[in-house]
DOSETOR-240239 format. One line per 3 residues: number of its first residue (from 1); for each residue x, y, z of C-alpha. Coordinates in steps of 0.2 Angstrom, whole numbers. Last residue first. Example, Ala and Ser with C-alpha at 12.3 -4.5 7.8 and 13.67 -1.06 7.14 Angstrom:
residues 2
2 = 68,-5,36  62,-22,39
This chain:
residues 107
107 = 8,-42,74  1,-50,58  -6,-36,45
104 = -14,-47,31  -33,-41,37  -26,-23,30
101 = -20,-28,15  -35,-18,1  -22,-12,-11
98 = -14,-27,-18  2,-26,-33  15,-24,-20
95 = 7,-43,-14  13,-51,-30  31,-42,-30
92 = 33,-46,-11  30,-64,-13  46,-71,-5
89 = 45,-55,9  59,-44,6  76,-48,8
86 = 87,-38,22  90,-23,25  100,-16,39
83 = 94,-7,58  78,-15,61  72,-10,80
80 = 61,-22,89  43,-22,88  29,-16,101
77 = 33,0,104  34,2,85  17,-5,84
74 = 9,8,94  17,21,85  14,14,70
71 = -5,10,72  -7,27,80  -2,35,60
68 = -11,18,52  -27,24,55  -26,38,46
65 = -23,28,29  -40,34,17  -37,49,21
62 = -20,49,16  -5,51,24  1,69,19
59 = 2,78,37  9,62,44  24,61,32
56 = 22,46,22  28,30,20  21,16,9
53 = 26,21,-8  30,4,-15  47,3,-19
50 = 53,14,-5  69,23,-5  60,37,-11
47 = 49,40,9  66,35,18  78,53,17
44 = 63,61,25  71,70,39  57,70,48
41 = 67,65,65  60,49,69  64,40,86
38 = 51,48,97  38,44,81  43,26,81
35 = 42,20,61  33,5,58  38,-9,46
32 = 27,-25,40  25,-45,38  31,-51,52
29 = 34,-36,63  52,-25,60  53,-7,68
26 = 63,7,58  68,25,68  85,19,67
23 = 91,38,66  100,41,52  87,29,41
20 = 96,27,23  98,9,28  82,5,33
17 = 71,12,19  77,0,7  67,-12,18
14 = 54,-20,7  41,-27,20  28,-37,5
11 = 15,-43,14  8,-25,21  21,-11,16
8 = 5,-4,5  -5,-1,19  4,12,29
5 = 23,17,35  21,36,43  34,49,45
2 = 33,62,60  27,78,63
């Protein structure tokens, strides 16, 4: 099992999660995060650091998310590691409030 960034992370990239990562499991696109799968070790320590409650572990993403479980790992080979946080996006706050952001995703 691994850990899964979906949806909600789209336009907004809060990276709280980043620092309390031990293993640097975090990769940075434009507008999103991914979590590797090699790199992640379930330890959960990101899923309450995030404002908007976009990462789950795989076994609880829901239905509604699937897609986003080979969407991180293919992403996360993609995208180079984050390893601090930095600023979210300007317009995070409006974009948090969103549900349907998948045509936002920019790889």
């Amino acid at each position: 099992m691994t850990f899964v960034v979906t949806e909600a992370c789209i336009r907004c990239k809060y990276t709280d999660c980043v620092d309390v990562c031990p293993t640097d499991a975090f990769r940075e696109g434009p507008n999103f995060l991914a979590i590797d799968p090699d790199d992640c070790i379930d330890c959960a320590v990101c899923v309450p650091e995030c404002p908007v409650a976009a990462i789950y572990a795989e076994e609880d993403v829901p239905k509604d998310q699937l897609d986003f479980i080979p969407l991180n790992a293919e992403l996360a080979s993609q995208w180079k590691p984050i390893t601090r946080s930095k600023p979210a996006l300007p317009d995070a706050e409006e974009w948090a409030q969103v549900d349907d952001k998948r045509g936002e995703l920019k790889r």
